[in-house]
N, C-alpha and C positions, 0 to 999 in steps of 0.2 A: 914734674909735679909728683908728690911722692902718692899722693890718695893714687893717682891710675895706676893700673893695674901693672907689672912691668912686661914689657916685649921682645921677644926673642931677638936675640942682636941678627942683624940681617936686613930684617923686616921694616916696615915702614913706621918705625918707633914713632917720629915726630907725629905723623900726623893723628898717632892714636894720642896722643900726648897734649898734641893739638885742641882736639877735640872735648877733649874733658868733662866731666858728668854735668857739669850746667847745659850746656848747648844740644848736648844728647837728653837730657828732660824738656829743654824748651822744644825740641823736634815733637819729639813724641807722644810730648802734649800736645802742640799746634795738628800731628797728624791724626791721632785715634781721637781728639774733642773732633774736627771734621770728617771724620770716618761716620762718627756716631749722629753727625747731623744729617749727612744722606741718606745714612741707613735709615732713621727715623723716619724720614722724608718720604722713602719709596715705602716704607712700612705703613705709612699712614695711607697712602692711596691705596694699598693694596695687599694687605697681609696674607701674601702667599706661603708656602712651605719655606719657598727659597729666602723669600724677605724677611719673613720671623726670625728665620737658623740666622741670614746675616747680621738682622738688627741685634738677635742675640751674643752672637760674636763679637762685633764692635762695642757692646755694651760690659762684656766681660774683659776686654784688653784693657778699656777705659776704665775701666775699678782697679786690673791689676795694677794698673800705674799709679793709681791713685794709693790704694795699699803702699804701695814701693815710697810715696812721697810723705806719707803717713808717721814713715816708721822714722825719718829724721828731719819731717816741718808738723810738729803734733799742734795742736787746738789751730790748724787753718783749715779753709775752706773744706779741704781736698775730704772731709770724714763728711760734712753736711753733705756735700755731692752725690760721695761713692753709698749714700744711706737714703738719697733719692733715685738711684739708679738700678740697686738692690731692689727695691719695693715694684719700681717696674718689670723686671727682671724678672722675680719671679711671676706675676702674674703672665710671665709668656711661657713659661714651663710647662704647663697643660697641653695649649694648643701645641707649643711643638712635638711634644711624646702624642700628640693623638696623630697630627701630618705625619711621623717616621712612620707611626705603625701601618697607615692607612697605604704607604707607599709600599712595606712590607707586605702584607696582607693583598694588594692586588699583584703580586705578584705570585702567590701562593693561592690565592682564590683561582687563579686557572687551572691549577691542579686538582685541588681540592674544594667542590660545587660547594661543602657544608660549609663553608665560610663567607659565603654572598651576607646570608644575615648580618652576621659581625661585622662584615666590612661595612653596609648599607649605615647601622647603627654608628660606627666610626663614623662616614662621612654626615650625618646629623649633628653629632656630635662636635666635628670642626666647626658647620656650621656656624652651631651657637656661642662658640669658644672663640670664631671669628671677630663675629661681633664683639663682642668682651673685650678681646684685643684690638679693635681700632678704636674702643672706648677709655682703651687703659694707657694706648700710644700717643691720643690724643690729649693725654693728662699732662706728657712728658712736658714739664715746663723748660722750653728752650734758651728763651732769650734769660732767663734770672739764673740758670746754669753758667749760661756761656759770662756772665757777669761774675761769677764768681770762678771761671777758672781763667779770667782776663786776670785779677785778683790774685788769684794761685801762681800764677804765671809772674809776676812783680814779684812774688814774696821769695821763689826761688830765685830770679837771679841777682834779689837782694841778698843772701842769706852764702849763694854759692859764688859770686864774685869773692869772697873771702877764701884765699887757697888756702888756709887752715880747717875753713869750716866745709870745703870741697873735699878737704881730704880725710876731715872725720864722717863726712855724709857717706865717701865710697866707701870705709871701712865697715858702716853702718849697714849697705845693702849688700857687700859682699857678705856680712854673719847674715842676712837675711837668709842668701843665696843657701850656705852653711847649714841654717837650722832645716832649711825646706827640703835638704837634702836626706837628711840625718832622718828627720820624720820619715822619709820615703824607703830609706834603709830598712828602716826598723818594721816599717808596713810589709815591705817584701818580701822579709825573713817570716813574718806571719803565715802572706801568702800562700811562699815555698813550703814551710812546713803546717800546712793548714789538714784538716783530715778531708778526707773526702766527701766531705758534706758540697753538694756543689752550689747551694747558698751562703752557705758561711764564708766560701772562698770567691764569690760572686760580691758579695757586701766588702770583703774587704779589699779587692781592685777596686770598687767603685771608692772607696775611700783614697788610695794611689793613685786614681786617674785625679781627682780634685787637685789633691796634693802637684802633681806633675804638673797640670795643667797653669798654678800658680807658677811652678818653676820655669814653666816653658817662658810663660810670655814675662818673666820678668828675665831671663837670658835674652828675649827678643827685644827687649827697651834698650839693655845694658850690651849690645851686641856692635854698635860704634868702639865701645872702651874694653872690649874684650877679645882681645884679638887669637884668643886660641876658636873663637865661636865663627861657627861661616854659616852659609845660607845650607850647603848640602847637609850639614849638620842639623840646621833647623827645619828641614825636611824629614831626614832622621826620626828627630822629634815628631812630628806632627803627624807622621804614619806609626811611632809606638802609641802616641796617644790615642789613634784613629783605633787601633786593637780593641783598646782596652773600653772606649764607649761603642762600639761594634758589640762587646758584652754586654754592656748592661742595656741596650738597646736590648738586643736580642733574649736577656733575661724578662726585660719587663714584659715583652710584646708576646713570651712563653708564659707568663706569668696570667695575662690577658684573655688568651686562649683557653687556658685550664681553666680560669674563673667562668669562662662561657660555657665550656664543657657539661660541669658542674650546674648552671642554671640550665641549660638547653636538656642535661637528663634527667632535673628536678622537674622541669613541666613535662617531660612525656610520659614519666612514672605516674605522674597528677593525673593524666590524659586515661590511664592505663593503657598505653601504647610501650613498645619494648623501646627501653633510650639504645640510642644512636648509636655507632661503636665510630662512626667515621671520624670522629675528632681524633681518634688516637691514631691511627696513622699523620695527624697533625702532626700530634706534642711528641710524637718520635722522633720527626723531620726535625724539628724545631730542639729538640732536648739533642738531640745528634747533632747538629750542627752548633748548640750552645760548649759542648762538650770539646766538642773541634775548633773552635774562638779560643777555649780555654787551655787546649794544650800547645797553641802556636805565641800564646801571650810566656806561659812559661817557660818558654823555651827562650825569649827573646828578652827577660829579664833582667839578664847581664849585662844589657845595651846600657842599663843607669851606669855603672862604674865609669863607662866612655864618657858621658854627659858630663860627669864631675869633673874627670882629668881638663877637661877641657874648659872649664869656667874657673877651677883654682887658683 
């Protein structure tokens, strides 16, 4: 079939050939729609750290796919979906940047006593962000979802039983694969050539990590018909990406402290009491080790060129 990708003579041609982009969409939807059911599942009983992070993960694989089906079955279901899933989505973004930090932060509060406050105030703050979120989990309408990617699911293997339109469909998400690349390039050379502002080049990984993070899991959907892509590969992946939100973790949760800093010396100045110096052996720790994220990320930036060779 000429849409698949071609395979190194040798290798196990047929059955990548086999395989073919309908049956690798129908898997992928059938896995990550019940991924995202149980994740819900355990999230509604119980919105822990760990259940948010995963409900959020299955929640972002299921859109990227959904993006990916977007891009050659347009006006179906798959945009109402991924625009209910979004709206969920975000509303868990809070809670989890408050659980990272809180996880951060007791680790650092045994060092540093000044930081009990701020933590005590984070963990109130999950609290009420808790709630929210088993209020917003419980919105997630399940069964009118799972009705319309029953729906979704018909429309492609109406659409891709046609080996013509199978094979304009791959051609469709390999320039997907192409443009997310291209963007990624052009981010890095930023990057690399960014000045030493270490916000300006903090904002712009965080815009590479997005960008990657599309690339990764839509290499993870297409990784049946892609036979230069393996698992250690997508390990690979998911420790560069692991870098890169380790920064901006570690930027916001510096960013968090300095804001405390800043109210904690405006009321003891208020007090007439002498403010605190103790935060700053913090944002040292914390600015030192942001600085150390940042120069093991550039270093490992050439990893993208391997990525491409490998999905072409």
């Amino acid at each position: 079939m000429k849409g698949i990708p071609r395979v190194p003579s040798g290798g196990r041609a047929a059955d990548y050939i086999a395989r073919g982009l309908k049956p690798t969409l129908d898997s992928a939807l059938s896995e990550r729609w019940q991924k995202f059911e149980r994740q819900a599942e355990k999230a509604r009983s119980n919105p822990t750290e760990k259940a948010v992070h995963d409900l959020r993960v299955a929640m972002r694989r299921l859109i990227a796919l959904l993006d990916m089906i977007d891009n050659f079955l347009p006006r179906s279901s798959a945009l109402d979906i991924k625009k209910q899933l979004k709206s969920r989505l975000n509303s868990l973004s809070a809670l989890r940047d408050t659980q990272v930090q809180i996880l951060a932060v007791q680790r650092l509060a045994a060092e540093f006593g000044v930081l009990s406050q701020f933590l005590g105030g984070l963990i109130t703050r999950e609290s009420i962000q808790s709630k929210r979120a088993r209020k917003e989990i419980q919105r997630i309408s399940i069964e009118p979802m799972k009705r319309q990617v029953d729906v979704l699911s018909s429309r492609i293997d109406e659409i891709l039983s046609d080996p013509s339109m199978e094979e304009i469909s791959m051609s469709i998400l390999r320039g997907l694969l192409a443009q997310i690349f291209v963007r990624m390039f052009s981010i890095r050379k930023e990057v690399l050539s960014a000045s030493n502002d270490r916000n300006e080049r903090c904002e712009k990984i965080h815009r590479l990590r997005l960008l990657f993070k599309r690339f990764r899991y839509t290499v993870e959907i297409l990784k049946p018909i892609l036979p230069g892509v393996s698992e250690r590969m997508l390990k690979r992946m998911r420790r560069f990406q692991m870098k890169m939100g380790t920064i901006q973790d570690t930027e916001v949760l510096l960013a968090s402290i300095s804001a405390e800093e800043k109210r904690v010396r405006k009321k003891e100045i208020k007090r007439g009491n002498a403010p605190t110096e103790q935060f700053g052996a913090v944002i040292r720790v914390m600015t030192s080790r942001l600085d150390e994220e940042l120069e093991a990320l550039l270093a490992a930036l050439s990893e993208l060129d391997t990525y491409w060779k490998r999905v072409r």
